[in-house]
DOPABA-994295 format. One record per residue (C-alpha): x, y, z; residue number from 1. Coordinates in pm, 1 decimal, padded with zeros to 6 digits. Layout:
<recs>
       c1       c2       c3 num
        X        Y        Z NUM
...
</recs>
This chain:
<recs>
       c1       c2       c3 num
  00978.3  02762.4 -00414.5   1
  00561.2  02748.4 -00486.2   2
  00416.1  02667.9 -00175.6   3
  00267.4  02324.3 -00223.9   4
  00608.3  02205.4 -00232.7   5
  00708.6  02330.2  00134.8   6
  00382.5  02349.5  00268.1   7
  00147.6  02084.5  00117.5   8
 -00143.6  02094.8  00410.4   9
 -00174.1  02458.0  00377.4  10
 -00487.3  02534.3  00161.5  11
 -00400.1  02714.5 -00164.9  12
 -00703.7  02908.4 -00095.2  13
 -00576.7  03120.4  00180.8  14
 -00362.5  03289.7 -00030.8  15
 -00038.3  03197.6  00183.4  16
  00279.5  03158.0  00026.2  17
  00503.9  02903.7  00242.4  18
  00487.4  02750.7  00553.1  19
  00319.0  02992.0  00835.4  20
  00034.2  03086.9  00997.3  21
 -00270.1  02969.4  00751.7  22
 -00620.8  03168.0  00703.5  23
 -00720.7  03021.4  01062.6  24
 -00401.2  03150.3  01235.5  25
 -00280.7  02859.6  01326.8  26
  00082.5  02723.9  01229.4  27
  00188.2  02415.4  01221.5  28
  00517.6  02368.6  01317.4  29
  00572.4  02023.7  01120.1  30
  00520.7  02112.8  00805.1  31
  00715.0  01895.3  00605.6  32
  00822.7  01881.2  00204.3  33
  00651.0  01702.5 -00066.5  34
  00770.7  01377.3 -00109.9  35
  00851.8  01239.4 -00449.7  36
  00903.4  01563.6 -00638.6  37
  01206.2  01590.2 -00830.1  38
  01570.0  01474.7 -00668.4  39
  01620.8  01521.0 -00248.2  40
  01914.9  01464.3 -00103.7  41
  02044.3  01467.0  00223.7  42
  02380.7  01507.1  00275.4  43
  02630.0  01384.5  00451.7  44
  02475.0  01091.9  00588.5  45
  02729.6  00880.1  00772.2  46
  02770.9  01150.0  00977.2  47
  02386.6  01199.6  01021.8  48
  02401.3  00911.3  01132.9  49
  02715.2  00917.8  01402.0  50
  02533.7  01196.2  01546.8  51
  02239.7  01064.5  01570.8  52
  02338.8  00791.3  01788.1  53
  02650.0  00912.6  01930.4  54
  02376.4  01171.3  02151.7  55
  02190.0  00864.0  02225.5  56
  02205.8  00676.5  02554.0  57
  02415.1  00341.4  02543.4  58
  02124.9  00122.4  02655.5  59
  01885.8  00298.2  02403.0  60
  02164.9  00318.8  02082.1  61
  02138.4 -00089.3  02134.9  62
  01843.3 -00087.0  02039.4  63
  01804.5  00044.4  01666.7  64
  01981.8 -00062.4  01378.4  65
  02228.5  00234.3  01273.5  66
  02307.9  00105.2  00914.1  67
  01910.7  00084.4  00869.7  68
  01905.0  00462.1  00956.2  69
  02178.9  00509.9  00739.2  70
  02042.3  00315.7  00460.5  71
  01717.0  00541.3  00487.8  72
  01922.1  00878.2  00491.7  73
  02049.0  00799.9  00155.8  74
  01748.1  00577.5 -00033.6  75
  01471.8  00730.9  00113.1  76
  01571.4  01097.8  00242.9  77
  01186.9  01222.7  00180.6  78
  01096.1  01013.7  00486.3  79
  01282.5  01241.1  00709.1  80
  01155.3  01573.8  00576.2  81
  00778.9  01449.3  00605.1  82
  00547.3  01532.7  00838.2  83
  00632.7  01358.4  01143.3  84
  00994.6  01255.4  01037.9  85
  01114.8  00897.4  00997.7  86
  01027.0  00629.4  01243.9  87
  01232.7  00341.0  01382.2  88
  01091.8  00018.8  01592.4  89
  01312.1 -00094.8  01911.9  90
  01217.0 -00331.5  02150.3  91
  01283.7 -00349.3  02553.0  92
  01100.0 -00647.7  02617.0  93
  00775.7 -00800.3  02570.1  94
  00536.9 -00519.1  02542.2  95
  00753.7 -00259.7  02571.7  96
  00894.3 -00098.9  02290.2  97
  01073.1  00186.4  02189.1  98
  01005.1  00444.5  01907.0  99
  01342.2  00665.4  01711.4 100
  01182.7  01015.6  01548.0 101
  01455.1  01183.5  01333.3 102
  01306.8  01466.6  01123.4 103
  01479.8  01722.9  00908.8 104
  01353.0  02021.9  00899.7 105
  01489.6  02278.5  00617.9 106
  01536.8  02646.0  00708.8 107
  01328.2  02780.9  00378.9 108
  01632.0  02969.8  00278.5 109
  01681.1  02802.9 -00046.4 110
  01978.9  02917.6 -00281.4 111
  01937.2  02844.5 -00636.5 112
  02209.3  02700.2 -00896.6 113
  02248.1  02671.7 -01218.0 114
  02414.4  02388.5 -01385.2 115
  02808.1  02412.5 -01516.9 116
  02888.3  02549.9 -01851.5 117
  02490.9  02633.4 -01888.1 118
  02397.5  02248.4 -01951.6 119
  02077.4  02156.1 -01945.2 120
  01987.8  01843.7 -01693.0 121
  01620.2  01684.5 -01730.4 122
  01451.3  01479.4 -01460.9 123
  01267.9  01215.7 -01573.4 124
  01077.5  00951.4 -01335.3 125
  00932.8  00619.0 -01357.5 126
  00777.7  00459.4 -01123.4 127
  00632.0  00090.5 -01082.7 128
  00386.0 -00074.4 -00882.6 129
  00247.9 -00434.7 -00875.2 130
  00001.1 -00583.7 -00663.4 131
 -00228.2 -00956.1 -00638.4 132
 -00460.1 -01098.3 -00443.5 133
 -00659.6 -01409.9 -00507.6 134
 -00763.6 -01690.2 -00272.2 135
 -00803.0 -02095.0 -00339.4 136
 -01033.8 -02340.6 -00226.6 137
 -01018.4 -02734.5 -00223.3 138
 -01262.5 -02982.1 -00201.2 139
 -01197.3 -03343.2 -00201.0 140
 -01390.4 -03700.7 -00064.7 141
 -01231.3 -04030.3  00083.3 142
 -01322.0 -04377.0  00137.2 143
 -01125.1 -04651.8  00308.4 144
 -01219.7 -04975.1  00414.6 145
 -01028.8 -05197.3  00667.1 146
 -01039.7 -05573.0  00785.9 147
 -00848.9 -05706.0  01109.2 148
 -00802.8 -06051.6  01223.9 149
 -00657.1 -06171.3  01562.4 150
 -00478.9 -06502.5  01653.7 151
 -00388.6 -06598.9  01977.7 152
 -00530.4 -06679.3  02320.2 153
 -00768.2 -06394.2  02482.2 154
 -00503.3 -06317.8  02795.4 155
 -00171.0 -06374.8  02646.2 156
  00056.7 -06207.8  02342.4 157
 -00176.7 -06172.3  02006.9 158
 -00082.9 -06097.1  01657.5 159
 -00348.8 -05918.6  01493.7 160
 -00308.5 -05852.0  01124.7 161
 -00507.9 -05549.8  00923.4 162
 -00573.8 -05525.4  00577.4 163
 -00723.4 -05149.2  00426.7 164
 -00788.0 -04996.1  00107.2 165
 -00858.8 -04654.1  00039.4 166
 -00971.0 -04420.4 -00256.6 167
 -00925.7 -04074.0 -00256.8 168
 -01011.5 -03745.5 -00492.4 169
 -00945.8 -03412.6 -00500.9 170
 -01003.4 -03109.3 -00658.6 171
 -00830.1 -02762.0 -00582.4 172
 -00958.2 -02398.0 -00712.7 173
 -00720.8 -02150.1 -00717.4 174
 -00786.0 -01774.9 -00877.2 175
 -00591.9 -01424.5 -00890.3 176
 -00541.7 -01130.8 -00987.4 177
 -00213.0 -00954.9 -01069.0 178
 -00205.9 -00599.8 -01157.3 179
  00094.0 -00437.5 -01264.5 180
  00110.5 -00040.1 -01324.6 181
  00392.5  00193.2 -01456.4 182
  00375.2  00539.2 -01485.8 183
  00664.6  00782.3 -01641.4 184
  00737.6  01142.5 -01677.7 185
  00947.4  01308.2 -01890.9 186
  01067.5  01736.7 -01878.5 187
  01192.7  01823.3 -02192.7 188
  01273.5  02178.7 -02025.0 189
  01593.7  02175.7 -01767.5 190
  01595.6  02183.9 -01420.2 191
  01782.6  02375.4 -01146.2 192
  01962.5  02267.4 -00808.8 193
  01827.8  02437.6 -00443.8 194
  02032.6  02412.2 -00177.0 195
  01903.1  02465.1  00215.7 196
  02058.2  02438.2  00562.9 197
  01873.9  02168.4  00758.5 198
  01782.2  02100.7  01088.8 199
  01745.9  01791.1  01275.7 200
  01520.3  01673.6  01581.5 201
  01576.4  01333.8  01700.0 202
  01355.2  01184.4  02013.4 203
  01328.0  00873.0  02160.6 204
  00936.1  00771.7  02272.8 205
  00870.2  00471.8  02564.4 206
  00554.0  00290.6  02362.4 207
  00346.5  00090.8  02587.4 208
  00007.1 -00060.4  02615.3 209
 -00250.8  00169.2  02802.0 210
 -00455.6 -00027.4  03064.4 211
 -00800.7 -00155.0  02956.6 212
 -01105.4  00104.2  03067.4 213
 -01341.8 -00135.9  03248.0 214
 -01674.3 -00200.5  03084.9 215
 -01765.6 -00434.2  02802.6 216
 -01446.0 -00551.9  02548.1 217
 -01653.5 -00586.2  02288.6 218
 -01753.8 -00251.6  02077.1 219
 -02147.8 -00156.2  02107.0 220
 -02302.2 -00157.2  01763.4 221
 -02293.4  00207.9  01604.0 222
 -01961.2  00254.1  01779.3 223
 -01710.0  00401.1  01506.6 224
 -01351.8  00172.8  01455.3 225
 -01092.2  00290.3  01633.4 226
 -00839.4  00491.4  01452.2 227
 -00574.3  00465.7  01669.6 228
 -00389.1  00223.6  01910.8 229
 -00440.1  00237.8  02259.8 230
 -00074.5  00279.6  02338.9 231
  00099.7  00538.7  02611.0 232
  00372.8  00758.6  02501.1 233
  00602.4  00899.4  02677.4 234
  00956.6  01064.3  02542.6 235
  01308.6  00950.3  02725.9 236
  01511.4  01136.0  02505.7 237
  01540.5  01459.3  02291.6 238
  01807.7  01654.7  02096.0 239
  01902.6  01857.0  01812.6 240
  02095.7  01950.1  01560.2 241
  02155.3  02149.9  01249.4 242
  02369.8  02075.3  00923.6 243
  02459.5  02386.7  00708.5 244
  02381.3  02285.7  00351.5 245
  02284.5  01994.5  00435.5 246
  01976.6  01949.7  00206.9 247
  01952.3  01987.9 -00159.3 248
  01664.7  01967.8 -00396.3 249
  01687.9  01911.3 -00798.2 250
  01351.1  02001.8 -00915.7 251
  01221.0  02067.8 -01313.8 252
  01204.7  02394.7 -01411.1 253
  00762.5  02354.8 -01490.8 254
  00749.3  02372.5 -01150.5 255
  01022.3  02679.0 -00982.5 256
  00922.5  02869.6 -01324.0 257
  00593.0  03051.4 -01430.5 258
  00417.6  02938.1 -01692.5 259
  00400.2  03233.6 -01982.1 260
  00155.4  03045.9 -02191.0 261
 -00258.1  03026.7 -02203.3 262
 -00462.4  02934.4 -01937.4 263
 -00680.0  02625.9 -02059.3 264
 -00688.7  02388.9 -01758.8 265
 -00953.6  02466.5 -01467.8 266
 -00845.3  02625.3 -01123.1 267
 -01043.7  02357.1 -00929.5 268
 -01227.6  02106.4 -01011.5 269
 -01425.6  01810.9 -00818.7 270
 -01433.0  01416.6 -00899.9 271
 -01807.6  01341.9 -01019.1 272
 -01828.7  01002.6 -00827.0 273
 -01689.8  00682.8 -01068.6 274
 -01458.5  00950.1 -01305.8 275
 -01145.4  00984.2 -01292.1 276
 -00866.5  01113.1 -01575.6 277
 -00805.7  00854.1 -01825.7 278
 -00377.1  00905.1 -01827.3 279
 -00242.0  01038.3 -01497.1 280
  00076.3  01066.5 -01306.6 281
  00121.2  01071.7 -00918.1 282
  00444.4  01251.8 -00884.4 283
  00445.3  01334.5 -00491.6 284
  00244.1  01193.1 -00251.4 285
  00201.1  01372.3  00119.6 286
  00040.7  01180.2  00410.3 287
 -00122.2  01440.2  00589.3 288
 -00303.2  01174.0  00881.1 289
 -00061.1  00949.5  01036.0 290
 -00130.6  00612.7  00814.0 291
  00063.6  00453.1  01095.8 292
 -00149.4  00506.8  01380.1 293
 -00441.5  00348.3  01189.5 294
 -00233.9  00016.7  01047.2 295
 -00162.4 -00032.8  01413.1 296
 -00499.9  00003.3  01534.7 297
 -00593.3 -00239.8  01276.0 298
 -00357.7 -00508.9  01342.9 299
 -00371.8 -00512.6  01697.4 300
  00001.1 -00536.0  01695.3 301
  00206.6 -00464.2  02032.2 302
  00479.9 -00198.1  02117.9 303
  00794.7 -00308.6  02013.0 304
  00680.0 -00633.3  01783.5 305
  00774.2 -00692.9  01428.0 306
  00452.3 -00644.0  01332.7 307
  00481.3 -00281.9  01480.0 308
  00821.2 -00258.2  01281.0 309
  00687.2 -00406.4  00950.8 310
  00415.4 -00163.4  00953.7 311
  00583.3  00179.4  01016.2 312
  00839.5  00061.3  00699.3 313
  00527.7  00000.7  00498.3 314
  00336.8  00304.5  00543.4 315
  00670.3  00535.2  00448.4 316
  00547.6  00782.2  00169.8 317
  00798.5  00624.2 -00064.3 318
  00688.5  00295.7 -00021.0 319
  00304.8  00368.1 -00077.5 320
  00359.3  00627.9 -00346.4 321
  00558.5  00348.9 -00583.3 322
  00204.0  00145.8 -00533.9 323
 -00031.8  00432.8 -00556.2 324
 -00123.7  00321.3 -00947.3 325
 -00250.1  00081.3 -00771.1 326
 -00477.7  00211.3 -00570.7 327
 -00745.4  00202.9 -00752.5 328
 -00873.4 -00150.5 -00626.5 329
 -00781.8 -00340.5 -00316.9 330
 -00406.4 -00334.8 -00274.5 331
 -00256.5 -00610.5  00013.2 332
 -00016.2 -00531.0  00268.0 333
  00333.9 -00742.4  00395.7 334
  00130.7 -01044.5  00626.9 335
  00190.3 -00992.0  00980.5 336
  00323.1 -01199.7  01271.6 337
  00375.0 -01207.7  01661.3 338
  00523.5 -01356.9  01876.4 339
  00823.1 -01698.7  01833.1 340
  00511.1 -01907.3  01750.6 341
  00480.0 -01663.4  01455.4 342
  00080.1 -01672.1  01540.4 343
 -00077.0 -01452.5  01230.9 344
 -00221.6 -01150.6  01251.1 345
 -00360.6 -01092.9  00916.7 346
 -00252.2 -00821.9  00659.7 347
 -00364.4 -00432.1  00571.1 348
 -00613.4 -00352.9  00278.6 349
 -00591.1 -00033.7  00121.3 350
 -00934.3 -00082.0 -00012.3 351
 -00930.7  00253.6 -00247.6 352
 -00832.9  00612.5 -00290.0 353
 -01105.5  00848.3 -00337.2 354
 -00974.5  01205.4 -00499.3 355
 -01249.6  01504.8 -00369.1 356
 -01058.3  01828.2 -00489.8 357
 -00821.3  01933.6 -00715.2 358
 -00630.6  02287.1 -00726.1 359
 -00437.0  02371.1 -01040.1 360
 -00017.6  02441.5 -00933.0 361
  00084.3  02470.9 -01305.9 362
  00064.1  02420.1 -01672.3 363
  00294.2  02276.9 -01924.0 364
  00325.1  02212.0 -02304.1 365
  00651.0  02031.3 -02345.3 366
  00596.1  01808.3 -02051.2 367
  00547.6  01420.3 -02161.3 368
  00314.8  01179.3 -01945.6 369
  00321.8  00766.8 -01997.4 370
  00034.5  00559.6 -01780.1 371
  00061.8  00164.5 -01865.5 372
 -00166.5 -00084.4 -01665.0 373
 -00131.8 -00455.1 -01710.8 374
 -00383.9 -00660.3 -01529.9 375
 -00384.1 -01062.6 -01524.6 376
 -00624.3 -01275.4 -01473.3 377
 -00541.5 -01617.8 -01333.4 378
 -00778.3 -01926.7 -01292.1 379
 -00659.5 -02280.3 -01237.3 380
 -00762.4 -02625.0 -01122.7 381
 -00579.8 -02952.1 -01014.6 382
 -00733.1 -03272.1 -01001.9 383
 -00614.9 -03588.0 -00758.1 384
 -00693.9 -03960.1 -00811.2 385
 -00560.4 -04190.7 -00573.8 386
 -00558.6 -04541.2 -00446.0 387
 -00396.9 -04677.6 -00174.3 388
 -00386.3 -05011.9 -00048.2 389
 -00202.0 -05103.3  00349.0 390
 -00114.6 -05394.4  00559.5 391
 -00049.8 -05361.3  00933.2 392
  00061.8 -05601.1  01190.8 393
  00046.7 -05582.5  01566.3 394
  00179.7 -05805.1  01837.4 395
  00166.5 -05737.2  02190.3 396
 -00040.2 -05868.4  02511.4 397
 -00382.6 -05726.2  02540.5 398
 -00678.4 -05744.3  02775.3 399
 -01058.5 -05742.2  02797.2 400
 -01225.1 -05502.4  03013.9 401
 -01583.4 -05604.4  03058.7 402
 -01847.1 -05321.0  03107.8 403
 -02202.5 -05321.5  03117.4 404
 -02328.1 -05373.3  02746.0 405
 -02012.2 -05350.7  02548.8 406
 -01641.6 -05509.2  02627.8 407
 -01346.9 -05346.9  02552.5 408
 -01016.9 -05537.3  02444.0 409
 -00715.0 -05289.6  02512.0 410
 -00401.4 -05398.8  02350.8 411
 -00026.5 -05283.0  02376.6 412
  00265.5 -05348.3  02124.7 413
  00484.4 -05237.1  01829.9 414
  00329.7 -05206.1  01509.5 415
  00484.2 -05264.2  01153.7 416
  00254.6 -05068.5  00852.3 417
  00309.6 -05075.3  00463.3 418
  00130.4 -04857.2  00251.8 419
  00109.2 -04865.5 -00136.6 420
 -00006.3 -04595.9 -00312.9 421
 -00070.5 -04518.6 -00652.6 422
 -00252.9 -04188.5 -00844.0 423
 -00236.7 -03939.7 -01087.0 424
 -00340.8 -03572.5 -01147.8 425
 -00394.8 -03332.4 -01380.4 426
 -00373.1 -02936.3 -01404.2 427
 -00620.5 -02692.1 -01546.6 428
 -00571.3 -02359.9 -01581.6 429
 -00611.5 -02019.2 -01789.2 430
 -00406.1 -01657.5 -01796.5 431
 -00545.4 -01373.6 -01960.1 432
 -00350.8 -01049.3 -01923.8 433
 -00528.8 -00693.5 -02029.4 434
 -00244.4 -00449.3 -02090.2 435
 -00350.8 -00047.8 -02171.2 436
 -00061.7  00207.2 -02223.0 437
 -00179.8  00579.1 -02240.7 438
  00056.4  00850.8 -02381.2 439
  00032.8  01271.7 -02361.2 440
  00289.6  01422.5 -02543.1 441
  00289.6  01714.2 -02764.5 442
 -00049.4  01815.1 -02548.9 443
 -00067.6  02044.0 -02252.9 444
 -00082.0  01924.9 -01950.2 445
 -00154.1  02060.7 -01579.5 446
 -00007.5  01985.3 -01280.4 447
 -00272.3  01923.3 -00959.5 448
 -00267.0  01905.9 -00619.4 449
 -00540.4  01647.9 -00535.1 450
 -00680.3  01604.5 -00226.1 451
 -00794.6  01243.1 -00157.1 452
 -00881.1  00931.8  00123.9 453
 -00697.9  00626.9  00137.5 454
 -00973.3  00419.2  00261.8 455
 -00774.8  00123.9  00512.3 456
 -00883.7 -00204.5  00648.7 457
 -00826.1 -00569.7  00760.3 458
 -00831.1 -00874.6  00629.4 459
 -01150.0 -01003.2  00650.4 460
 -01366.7 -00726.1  00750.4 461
 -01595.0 -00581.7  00501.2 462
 -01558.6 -00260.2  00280.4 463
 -01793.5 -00064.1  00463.6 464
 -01538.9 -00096.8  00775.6 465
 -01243.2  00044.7  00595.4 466
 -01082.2  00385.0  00823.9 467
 -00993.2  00654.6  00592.9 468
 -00643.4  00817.5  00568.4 469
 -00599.2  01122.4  00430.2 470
 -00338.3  01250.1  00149.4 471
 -00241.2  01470.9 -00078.3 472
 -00104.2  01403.7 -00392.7 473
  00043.0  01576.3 -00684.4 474
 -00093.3  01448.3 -01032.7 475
  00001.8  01557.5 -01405.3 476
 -00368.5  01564.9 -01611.7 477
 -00366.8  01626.0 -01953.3 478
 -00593.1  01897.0 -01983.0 479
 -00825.7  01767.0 -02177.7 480
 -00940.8  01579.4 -01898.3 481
 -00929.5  01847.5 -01642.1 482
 -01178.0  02034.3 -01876.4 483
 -01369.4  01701.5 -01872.8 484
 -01332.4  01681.4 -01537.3 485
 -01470.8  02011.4 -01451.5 486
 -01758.4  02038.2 -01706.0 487
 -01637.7  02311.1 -01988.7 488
 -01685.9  02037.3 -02204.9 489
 -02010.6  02065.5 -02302.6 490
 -02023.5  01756.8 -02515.7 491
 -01994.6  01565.1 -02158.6 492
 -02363.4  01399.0 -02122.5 493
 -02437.1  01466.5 -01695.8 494
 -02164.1  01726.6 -01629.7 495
 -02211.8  02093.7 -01562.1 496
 -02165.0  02312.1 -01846.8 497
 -02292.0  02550.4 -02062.2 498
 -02513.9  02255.9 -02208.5 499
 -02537.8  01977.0 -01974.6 500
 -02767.3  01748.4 -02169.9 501
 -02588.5  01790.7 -02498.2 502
 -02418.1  01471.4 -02661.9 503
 -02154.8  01473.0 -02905.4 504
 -02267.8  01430.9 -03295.3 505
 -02236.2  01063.4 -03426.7 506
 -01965.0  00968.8 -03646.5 507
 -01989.3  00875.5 -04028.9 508
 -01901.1  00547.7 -03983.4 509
 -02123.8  00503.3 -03722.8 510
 -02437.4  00435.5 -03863.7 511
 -02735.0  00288.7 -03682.6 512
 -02784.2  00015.6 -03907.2 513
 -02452.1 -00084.5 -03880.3 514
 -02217.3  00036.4 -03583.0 515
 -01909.1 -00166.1 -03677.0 516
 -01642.8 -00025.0 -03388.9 517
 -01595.9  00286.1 -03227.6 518
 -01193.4  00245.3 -03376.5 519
 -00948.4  00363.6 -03167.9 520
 -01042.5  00700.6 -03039.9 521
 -01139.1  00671.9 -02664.8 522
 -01028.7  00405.6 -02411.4 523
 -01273.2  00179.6 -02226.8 524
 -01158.0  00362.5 -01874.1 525
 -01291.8  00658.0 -01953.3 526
 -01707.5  00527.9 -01987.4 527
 -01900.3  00565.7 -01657.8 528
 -02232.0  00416.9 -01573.7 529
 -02546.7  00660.1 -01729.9 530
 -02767.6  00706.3 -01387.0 531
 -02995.7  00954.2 -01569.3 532
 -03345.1  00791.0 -01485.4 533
</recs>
C-alpha cells in the first residue's frame, strides 16, 4: 500500500516506504492508518468487544459502556487504527476519572483480492458538514407607577389597597450564520479488497488532577496558553491481543495503482497566504497532535466529567473530518457542562485551518470531484408593546418603628394581587442563502497530502489566543489549481513563474468602455486581495 496511507506522519521526503525508522532514525511505534480513505472494517466486533472487557477488572468493566465500544468498532473503526487508538471516559468519583485506550494495530501484511466473477465495485463518498453561530441582543425600557392607600388605626389590623400601571417595550436583535458544505467523490475505475491480521492493545489510565505549583494562579503576560491539562496519569491495567484477519480495507484502485499517464500537477507546492483551490475534496484526515489534550486544556474540564467525555467523542477524526468543509471560518463545538448544577463551561472554536505544504500522492483522469457550499444569512427583530394595569390588597397588623429622621411602618399579612395585561408584537426578519456548487469531471485531478493547523480556542477569547493542532489531510485538486497554486501559471499576477508580473489578455467582450460581466468563467472564491504597493 503507498505509504501515506500506513504511515501518514512520515515525511514523503525521506524516501521511506511504510512505517519504520524515518530520515532521523527514529520510529514511531504508533503509527496509525489514514482515516477516511476508502472502506475499513473491523471485524468481528462483538467479540472485540467480549474481549475487551472480559480481561478487564470487575470494578473497572463497570465503568465504561460496552455497547458504546461496540457501537464504535462497527461505525467508526478508523478511530481505533489512529494514532493513539480510541478513547473512552469513566468516572470513579468526583475528580477521579478513568481513561479506556483500545488501538488496533495492523501487521502491514496486506493480502490483496479481487472481486467475484471480475466485477468491478466503485467507491464513491459524500460527505456533509453544517455549522452556525450567531448571537442576539435585547434592549427594552419600563415604566410603572403605583398609588397605596391605608385605612385603619396606626397599632391595630390595616387594609392597605395599591393601585399600579405599567408600560413596557422591547426590542430583540437576533443574527446568524448557517453554513452548510457537501463534498462528493466519485472513481469511475474499480477498486480492490486488502485484508490484514490486527493487533489490539487495550489499557486502562487513573486521570487525576496534578496539585497546583505554588506561585501566582494567574498567567504572567507573554506566558504562552497552555496546551495541555494539568492532569496525572497513571496506567492500572494493560493487555493484548491479536485477531487474524481481522482488518480489511476497500480502497479505489487511483490510489493501490500507478498512474501510467502525464505528469501535469506539481510535486509540492506551498499556500500563498489567502489562496486556496477553488473545488477541493478532504478525503482522509490524520490528527497528528492530540486535539484532545488541547480541548481539555481549554475547557478546564475535570477527570472523569461529561465535559471530559463530550470532548474526547468530539475530537474523533471521523467526527471532525465530516465538518472539515467547514473549516474555513469559525466552526462551534457541543456546549459544555459540570457538575448536577449543570454550571457552563463554554464551548470549543476551531477558529481556522491553515494548509502550509502539499506533496503530490497521485494523479487521475477519470476521477470526478463535487464541492457545494451553501451559506445563510439570518437577521431578525421582534418588537414588544405592553401595558399592564394591577390592584393589590393587604391586610395584616403593622407597626411604626421610630428612628432618628425617618419612621418606618413594618407591616405583616396575606396579600391578594390582580394583574391585567394587554400588548402586542411584531417580527422582523430577513434570510438570504448564497449557494456555490463546483464540479471537476472529465479534468485531471491530483491527489495531495496537505499538511495544515487547526487553529483551537474558547469561547470568548480572542483569535490571536487560538492553540494550534496539527493535521494532515488528504485533498483531491484539480490540477489546474495545483499549477495555480504553485506558480507554472504564468498568467497568475504575484505568483512565481516564468513571468510573475504578467496578466492574462482581456476578453472581447470586455471592453473598457463598457465591462458588462465577467459571464460565468471564474468563481468569486478564487479572487484574493492585490497587496502589490
Amino acid at each position: 500500500l503507498p505509504a501515506v496511507l500506513i504511515s501518514p506522519d512520515a515525511d514523503p521526503d525521506d524516501g521511506g516506504t511504510g512505517p519504520g525508522p524515518g530520515r532521523r532514525g527514529t520510529a514511531d511505534p504508533r503509527t496509525g492508518l489514514l482515516n477516511g480513505v476508502g472502506v475499513l472494517t473491523l471485524r468481528s466486533p462483538e467479540q472485540v468487544a467480549q474481549q475487551v472487557f472480559d480481561q478487564l477488572p470487575a470494578k473497572l468493566g463497570t465503568q465504561f459502556d460496552r455497547a458504546e465500544v461496540e457501537r464504535l468498532l462497527k461505525d467508526q473503526p478508523g478511530a481505533f487504527t489512529a494514532p493513539r487508538g480510541a478513547r473512552f471516559v469513566g468516572r470513579e468519583k468526583s475528580g477521579v476519572g478513568h481513561e479506556l485506550i483500545v488501538e488496533a494495530v495492523p501487521y502491514h501484511r496486506w493480502e490483496r483480492f479481487s472481486d467475484v466473477g471480475g466485477a468491478t465495485v466503485r467507491v464513491d463518498t459524500m460527505r456533509r458538514g453544517q455549522s452556525g453561530y450567531g448571537g442576539g441582543r435585547s434592549v427594552g425600557t419600563g415604566r410603572r407607577i403605583a398609588l397605596a392607600i391605608g385605612m385603619g388605626p396606626p397599632l391595630n389590623w390595616m387594609l392597605k389597597i395599591g393601585v399600579s400601571l405599567g408600560w413596557t417595550r422591547k426590542t430583540d436583535y437576533t443574527q446568524g450564520t448557517q453554513a452548510y458544505h457537501q463534498s462528493e467523490y466519485r472513481s469511475v475505475d474499480g477498486s480492490h479488497l486488502h485484508l490484514d491480521d490486527v493487533h489490539y492493545r487495550v489499557r486502562v489510565e487513573r486521570v487525576t488532577e496534578a496539585p497546583k505549583p505554588p506561585g501566582p494562579a494567574a498567567p504572567t503576560p507573554g506566558t504562552p496558553p497552555a496546551t495541555a491539562p494539568r492532569w496525572q496519569r497513571t496506567e492500572v491495567h494493560s493487555a493484548e491481543f491479536a485477531l487474524r484477519d481481522g482488518l480489511s480495507w476497500r480502497l479505489p484502485d487511483e490510489l493501490t495503482v500507478p498512474f501510467k499517464g502525464p505528469e501535469r500537477a506539481p510535486r509540492t507546492l506551498t499556500f500563498p497566504d489567502g489562496a486556496e483551490p477553488r473545488i477541493t475534496d478532504t478525503t482522509a484526515l490524520h490528527l497528528t497532535d492530540p486535539p484532545e489534550d488541547v480541548a481539555l486544556a481549554i475547557s478546564g474540564a475535570r477527570p472523569g466529567s461529561s465535559a471530559h467525555r463530550t470532548l474526547v467523542s468530539y475530537v474523533r477524526p471521523g467526527r471532525l473530518l465530516g465538518l472539515f468543509g467547514r473549516f474555513s471560518g469559525p466552526v462551534s463545538g457541543p456546549e459544555l457542562t459540570r457538575g448536577a448544577g449543570q454550571h457552563p463551561l463554554g464551548h470549543l472554536v476551531v477558529e481556522r485551518s491553515v494548509p502550509h505544504r502539499a506533496t503530490l500522492v497521485t494523479e487521475s483522469v477519470t476521477a470526478e470531484v463535487r464541492d457545494l457550499t451553501q451559506t445563510t444569512y439570518q437577521n431578525q427583530r421582534a418588537h414588544t408593546r405592553d401595558t399592564r394595569l394591577g390592584v393589590q390588597v393587604t391586610a395584616g397588623p403593622n407597626s411604626t418603628v421610630i428612628g432618628p429622621e425617618t419612621d418606618v411602618r413594618i407591616q405583616g399579612g396575606p396579600m391578594v394581587r390582580a394583574d391585567l395585561s394587554a400588548g402586542r408584537g411584531h417580527n422582523l426578519g430577513t434570510d438570504a442563502a448564497r449557494k456555490v456548487t463546483g464540479r471537476v469531471r472529465n479534468h485531471p485531478v491530483a491527489l495531495y497530502r496537505v499538511e495544515r493547523t487547526l487553529m483551537v480556542r474558547g469561547a470568548g477569547e480572542p483569535a490571536s489566543a487560538a492553540r494550534p493542532v496539527r493535521v494532515v489531510s488528504l485533498d483531491w485538486i484539480s490540477t489546474q489549481d495545483a499549477r495555480r497554486l504553485a506558480g507554472w501559471d504564468s498568467r497568475t499576477p504575484g505568483a512565481t513563474g516564468p513571468n510573475a508580473d504578467a496578466e492574462p489578455p482581456v476578453p472581447w467582450y470586455l471592453t473598457r468602455e463598457d465591462p458588462v460581466h465577467l459571464g460565468g468563467q471564474v468563481r468569486a472564491e478564487g479572487f484574493v486581495p492585490d497587496r502589490r504597493p
